[in-house]
N, C-alpha and C positions, 0 to 999 in steps of 0.2 A: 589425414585428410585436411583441405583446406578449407574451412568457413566461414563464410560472412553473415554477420550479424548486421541488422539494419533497427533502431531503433529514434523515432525521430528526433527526441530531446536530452539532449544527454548533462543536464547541468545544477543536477539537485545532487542531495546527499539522503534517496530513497529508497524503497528497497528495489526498483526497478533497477537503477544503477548499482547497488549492492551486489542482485543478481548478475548482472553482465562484467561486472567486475571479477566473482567469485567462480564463475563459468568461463570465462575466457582464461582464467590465471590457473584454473586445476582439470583442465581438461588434457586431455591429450591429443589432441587437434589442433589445429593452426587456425587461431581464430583472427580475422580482422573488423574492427567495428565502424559502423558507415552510419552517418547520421544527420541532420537536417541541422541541428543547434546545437554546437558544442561549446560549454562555456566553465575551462577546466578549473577557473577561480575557484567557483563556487560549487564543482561535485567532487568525488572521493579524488582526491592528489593522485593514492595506488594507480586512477585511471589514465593517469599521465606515460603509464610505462607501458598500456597495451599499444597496438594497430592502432589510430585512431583516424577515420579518413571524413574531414566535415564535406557536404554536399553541398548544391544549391538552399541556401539559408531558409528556414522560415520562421514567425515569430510565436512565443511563449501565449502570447497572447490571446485570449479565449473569446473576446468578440467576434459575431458573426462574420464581419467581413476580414479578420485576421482568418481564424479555420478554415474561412470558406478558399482563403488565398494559399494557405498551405495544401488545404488538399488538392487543389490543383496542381502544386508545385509538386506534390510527392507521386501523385498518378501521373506528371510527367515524365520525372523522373526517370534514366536511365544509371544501373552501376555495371561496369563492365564487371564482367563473373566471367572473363575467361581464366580456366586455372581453375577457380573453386569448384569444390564437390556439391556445394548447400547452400541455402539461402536460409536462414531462420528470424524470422522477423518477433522481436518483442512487442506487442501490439496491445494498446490500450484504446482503440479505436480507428484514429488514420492511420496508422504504421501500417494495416494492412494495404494503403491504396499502391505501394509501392509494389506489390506482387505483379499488375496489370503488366508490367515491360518488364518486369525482373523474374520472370518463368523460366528459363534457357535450362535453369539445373533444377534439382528436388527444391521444394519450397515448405518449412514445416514454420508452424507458428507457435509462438510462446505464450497465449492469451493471459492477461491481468485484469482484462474485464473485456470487452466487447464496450464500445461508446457509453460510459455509466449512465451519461444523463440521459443517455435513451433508452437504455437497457435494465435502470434500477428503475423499480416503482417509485422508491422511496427517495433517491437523490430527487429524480424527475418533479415528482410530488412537489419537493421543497423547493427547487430552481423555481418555478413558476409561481408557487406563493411568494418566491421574493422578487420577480419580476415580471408583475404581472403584466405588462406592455407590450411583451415580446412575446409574446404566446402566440400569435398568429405566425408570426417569422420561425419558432420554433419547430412550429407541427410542421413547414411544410420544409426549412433544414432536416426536420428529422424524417422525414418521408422517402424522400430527396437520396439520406445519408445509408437510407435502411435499404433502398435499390442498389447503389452504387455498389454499396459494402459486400452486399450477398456474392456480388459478382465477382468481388475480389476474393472473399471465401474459396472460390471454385478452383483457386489455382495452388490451395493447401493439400499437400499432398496427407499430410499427420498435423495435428494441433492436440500440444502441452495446455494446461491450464491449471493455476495454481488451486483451485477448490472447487467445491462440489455445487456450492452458492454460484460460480462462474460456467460450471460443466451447466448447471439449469439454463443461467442466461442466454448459454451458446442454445443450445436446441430449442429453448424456447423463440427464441428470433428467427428457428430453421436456419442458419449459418452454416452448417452440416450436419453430418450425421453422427449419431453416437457410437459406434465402431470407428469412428476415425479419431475421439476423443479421448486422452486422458489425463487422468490427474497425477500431477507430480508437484508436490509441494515444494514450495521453495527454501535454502539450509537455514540454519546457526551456525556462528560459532562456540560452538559450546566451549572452547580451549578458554575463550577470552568471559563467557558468563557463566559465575560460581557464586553460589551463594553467602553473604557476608554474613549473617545472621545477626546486621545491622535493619533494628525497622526504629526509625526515626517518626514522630507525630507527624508526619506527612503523607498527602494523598498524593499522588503522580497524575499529571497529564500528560505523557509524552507522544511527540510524533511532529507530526507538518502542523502548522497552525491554518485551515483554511475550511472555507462554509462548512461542507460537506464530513467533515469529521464533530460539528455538533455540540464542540467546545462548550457553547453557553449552558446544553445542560449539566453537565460538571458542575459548573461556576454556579448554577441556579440552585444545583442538587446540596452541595456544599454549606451554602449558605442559610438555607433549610435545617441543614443538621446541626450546625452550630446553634441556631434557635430555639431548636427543639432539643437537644441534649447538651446541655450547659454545662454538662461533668467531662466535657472532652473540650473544654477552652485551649487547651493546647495546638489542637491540631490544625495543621496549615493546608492550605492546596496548593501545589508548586503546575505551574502549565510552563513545561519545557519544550521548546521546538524551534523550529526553521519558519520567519515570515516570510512570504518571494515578494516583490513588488505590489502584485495585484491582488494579496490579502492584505494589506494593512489598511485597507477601510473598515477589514472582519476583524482585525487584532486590535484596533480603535473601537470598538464595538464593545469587546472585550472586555476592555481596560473598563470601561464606562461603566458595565454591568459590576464589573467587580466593587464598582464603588468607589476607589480609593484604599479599601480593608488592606491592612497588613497582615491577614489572613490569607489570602489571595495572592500568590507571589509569581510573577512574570520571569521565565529565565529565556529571554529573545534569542535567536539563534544562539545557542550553547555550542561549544566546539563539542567533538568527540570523545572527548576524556571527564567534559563536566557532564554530558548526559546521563554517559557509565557510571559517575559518581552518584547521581539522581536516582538511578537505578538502584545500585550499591545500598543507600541510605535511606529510600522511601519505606512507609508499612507497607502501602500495596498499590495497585495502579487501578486507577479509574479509564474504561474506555467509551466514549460515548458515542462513538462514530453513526451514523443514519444505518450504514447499511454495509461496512465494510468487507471488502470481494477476497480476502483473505487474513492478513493480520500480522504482520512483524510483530510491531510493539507488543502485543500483551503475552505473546512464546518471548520477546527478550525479557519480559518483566517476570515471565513465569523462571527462565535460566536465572535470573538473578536468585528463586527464591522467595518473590513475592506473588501471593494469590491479586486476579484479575476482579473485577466487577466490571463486565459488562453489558452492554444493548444484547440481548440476546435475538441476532439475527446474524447473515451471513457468515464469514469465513470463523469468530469468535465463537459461533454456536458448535463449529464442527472440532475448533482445536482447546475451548476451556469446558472443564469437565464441572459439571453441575454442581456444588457442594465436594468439588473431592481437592480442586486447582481453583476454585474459585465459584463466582457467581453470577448467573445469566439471568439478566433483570428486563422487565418490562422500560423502553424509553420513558420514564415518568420521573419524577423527583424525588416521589414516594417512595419506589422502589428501591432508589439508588440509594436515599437517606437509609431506609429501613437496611439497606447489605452494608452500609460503612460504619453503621450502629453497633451491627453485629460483630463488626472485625475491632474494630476499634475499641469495645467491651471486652473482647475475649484475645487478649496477646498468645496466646495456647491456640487458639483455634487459626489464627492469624498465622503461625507459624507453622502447623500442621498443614495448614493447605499450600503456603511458600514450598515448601521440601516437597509435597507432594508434586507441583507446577516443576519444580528441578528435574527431577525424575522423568516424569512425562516428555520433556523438550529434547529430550537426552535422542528419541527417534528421529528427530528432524537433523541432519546431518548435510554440509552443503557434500560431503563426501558420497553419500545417494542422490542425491538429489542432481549432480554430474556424471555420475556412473551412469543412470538411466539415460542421460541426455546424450552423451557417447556412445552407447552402446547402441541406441535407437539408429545415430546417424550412422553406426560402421554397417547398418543392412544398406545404406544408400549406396555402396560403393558398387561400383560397375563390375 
């Protein structure tokens, strides 16, 4: 079969593009990828060797009247589908508007969240205490977005969704119905993460550096515990990731709160190979994300070997296992001090839960996780 895939921004190195990379490359369907922003500098290279076809442009950019300019442009939108069997749209909010003209074949969707800052309590929550000026222009974007959206719902024939924190979003916004939704989590590769039985006095931040992942509590939580437990001088907090242009007021922020501490160590865009090393050599990974819709990072920290502390909500409450792979903490400082206390005290306990996170990761497979996606689209065939 042939497929098109439509995803608007295709120019990080997350797991959104991970996924479209790992699906297009081990599928057995003829995939081609259609996109609004292709900017192949800065996402996975591999992505250099699929289909790749850029659209009518639109910008990264998250101001009001940027979005409000793309989603015009993408509910314009026209892609010729003659030839193709499918449409699968990866959709983080506007990717859907593209369905409106792009119906002609089956249309399934690959949800990663449904619009966050409309749909998490808790992104939302925090967006508006940090800007509180816009809150009128908000409600009535999101008014606006939550009409438009449902109607483009209507032209999903099946929608994937990577967690069950995502499956609630969807139904609770009424988007569809629950018979037409399911969860299929997104892979590993587990070939390339094995356990080093390297734990180095280091806490792990890793992932994207931006608002919404929460970073300062880490850095807050961190610095707490070195004050209050003087017997662990040793240990460092490394925050490893990717800044895009339009965090580095939040990675400035950052820097600030850290102080200056040589305690605190910034590893700014890390290429792929020092990540993996990060990984490799951390005790354990700290995730502090608000409300995260599923969770790469702490199943690659758990592949490595290393037990997770994190925010217990969303996609981390469904895939780190309470005291078995790790720990699911209350947002607070306390909490997070009190779990890095514990690990950090007990190297034994610290490594029983690493082996255990190994094990467990071992399910998530990108080899299931494209079987299902294949198999779903061979009932579309005529």
């Amino acid at each position: 079969m042939k497929i098109a895939l439509y995803y608007p921004w295709v120019y990080l190195t997350s797991g959104i593009e991970r996924m479209i990379l790992e699906l297009a490359r081990r599928s057995r369907h003829d995939w081609t990828i259609f996109t609004s922003h292709y900017y192949p500098e800065q996402t996975y290279p591999e992505l250099r060797e699929l289909d790749i076809v850029e659209l009518s442009h639109v910008s990264v950019s998250r101001k009001y009247s940027a979005v409000s300019n793309a989603a015009v442009t993408i509910l314009r939108q026209k892609i010729e589908l003659e030839g193709y069997d499918a449409l699968v749209v990866s959709s983080e909010g506007l990717g859907d508007l593209i369905t409106f003209r792009n119906h002609s074949v089956p249309v399934v969707c690959y949800c990663h969240t449904p619009m966050k800052v409309i749909h998490d309590q808790f992104t939302r929550k925090r967006y508006l205490e940090q800007h509180r000026g816009v809150a009128p222009a908000f409600y009535i974007f999101s008014g606006l977005f939550r009409m438009i959206d449902k109607l483009a719902w209507k032209h999903y024939q099946y929608v994937f969704c990577n967690s069950e924190e995502v499956k609630n979003r969807i139904l609770s916004a009424r988007l569809t119905t629950p018979e037409k939704v399911e969860i299929l989590h997104p892979g590993l590769d587990t070939t390339v993460m094995k356990p080093s039985g390297r734990y180095d006095e280091y806490f792990l931040v890793a992932g994207r550096i931006k608002w919404f992942k929460n970073i300062e509590l880490a850095i807050d939580s961190f610095r707490e515990f070195k004050k209050l437990k003087p017997e662990f001088k040793n240990f460092k907090l490394r925050i490893a990731g990717r800044v895009e242009p339009r965090s580095e007021e939040y990675f400035s922020k950052l820097q600030l709160l850290a102080g200056g501490s040589g305690d605190v160590v910034f590893q700014r865009n890390p290429s792929d190979e020092e990540l993996l090393a990060s990984y490799r050599s951390c005790y354990a990974l700290i995730f502090p994300s608000l409300n995260e819709d599923w969770g790469m990072v702490p199943l690659e920290a758990m592949g490595f070997g290393k037990p997770v502390i994190s925010v217990n909500r969303g996609g981390p409450a469904e895939s780190v296992i309470e005291g078995v792979t790790g720990y699911l903490v209350e947002p607070e400082t306390g909490a997070f001090v009190d779990a890095m206390a514990r690990l950090a005290g007990d190297p034994d306990l610290n490594r029983k839960l690493g082996e255990a996170g190994a094990r467990e990761v071992q399910k998530y497979d990108w080899g299931h996780f494209v079987e299902r996606m294949d198999s779903y689209l061979d009932t579309l065939t005529p």
